[in-house]
C-alpha positions as CSV (number, residue, x, y, z in Angstrom):
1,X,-24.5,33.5,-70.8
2,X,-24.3,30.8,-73.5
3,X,-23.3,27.5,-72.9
4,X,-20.0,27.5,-75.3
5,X,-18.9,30.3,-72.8
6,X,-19.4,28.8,-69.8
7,X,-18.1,25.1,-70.0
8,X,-14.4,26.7,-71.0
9,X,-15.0,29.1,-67.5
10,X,-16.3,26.3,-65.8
11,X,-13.1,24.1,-66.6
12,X,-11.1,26.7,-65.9
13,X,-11.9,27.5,-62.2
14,X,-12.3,23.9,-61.7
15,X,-8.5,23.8,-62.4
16,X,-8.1,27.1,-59.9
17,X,-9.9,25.6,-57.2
18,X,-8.0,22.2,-57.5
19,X,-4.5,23.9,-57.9
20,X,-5.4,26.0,-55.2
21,X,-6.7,22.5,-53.0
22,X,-3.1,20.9,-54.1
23,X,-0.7,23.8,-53.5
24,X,-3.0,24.5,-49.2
25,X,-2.4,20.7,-48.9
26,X,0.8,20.5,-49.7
27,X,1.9,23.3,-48.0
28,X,-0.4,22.6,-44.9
29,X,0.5,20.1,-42.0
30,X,0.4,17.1,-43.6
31,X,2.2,18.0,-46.5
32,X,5.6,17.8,-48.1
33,X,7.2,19.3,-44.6
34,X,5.2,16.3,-42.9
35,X,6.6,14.1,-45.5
36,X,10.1,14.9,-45.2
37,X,9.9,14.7,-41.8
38,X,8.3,11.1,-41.7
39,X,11.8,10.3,-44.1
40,X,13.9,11.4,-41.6
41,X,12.4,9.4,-38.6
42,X,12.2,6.5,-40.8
43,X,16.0,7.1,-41.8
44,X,16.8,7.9,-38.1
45,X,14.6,4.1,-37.1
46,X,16.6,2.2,-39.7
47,X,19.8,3.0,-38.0
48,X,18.3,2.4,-35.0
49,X,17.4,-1.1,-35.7
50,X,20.6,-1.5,-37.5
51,X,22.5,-1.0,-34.4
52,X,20.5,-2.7,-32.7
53,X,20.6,-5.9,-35.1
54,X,24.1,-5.5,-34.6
55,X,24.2,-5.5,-31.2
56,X,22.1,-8.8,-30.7
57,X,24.3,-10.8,-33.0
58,X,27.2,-9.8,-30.9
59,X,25.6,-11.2,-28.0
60,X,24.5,-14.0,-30.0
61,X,28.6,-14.9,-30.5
62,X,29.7,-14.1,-27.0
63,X,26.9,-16.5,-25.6
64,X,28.3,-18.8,-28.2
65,X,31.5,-18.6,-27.2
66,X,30.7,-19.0,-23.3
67,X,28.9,-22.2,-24.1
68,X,31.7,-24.0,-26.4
69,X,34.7,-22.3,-25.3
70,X,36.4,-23.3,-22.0
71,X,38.8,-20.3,-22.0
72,X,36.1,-17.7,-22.1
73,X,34.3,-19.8,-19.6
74,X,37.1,-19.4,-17.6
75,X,37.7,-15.8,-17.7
76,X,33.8,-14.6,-16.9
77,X,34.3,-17.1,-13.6
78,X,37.4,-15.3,-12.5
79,X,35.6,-12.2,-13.3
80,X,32.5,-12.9,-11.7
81,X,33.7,-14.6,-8.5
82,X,37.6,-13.1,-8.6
83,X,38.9,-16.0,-8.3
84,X,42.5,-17.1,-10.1
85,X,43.9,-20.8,-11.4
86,X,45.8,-22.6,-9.0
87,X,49.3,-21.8,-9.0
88,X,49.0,-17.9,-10.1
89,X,49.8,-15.0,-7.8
90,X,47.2,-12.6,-6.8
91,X,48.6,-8.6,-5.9
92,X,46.5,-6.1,-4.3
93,X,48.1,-2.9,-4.4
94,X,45.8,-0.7,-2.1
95,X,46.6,3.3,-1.1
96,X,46.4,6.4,-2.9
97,X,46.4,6.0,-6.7
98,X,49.8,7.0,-8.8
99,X,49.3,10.2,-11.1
100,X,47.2,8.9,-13.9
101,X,48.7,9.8,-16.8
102,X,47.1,7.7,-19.2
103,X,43.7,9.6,-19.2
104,X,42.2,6.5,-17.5
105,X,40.4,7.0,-14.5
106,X,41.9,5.7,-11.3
107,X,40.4,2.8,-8.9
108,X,40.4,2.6,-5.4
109,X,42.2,-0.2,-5.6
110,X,44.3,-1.7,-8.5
111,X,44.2,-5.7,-8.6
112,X,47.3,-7.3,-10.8
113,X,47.2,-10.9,-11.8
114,X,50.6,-13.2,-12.5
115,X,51.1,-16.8,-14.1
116,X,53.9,-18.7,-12.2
């Protein structure tokens, strides 16, 4: 074969075999499927972290607030310890619970707090 004829075939199945290279690799396991994929966990981690983000400057506020504000201070001590300000009356209301219509459901016991 002469040489004119054979650099054009040469070039030619060069192109085949790397057409045929590109289109197994993209196609195989860590092709486009793989890519799209990798996207969607990367997506899926974003909102994650978002959340997340979110979360901790919430908690950020609330410890905030329980350091500068005497009124939240107050209400995480009566809910720790259950204890109430002087001068307010404490109910317990103990027994079988009332129909619970409000889709809530029902404690034990029910413990209802009043200001004088």
């Amino acid at each position: 074969m002469s040489p004119a004829i054979l650099r054009p075939v040469a070039a030619i199945a060069a192109l085949v075999g790397l057409a045929a290279y590109a289109a197994i690799m993209l196609r195989g396991p860590q092709g486009l499927s793989a890519l799209s994929e990798k996207r969607q966990q990367i997506r899926m981690l974003e909102e994650e972290n978002a959340n997340l983000s979110r979360d901790i400057e919430n908690k950020k506020r609330r410890i905030e607030r329980l350091e500068h504000d005497p009124k939240t201070q107050e209400v995480e001590v009566e809910k720790h310890l259950g204890r109430i300000h002087p001068g307010s009356t404490e109910f317990k209301i103990s027994g079988a619970p009332a129909p619970n219509l409000s889709g809530q459901s029902p404690d034990a016991s029910t413990i209802k707090r009043a200001s004088k």
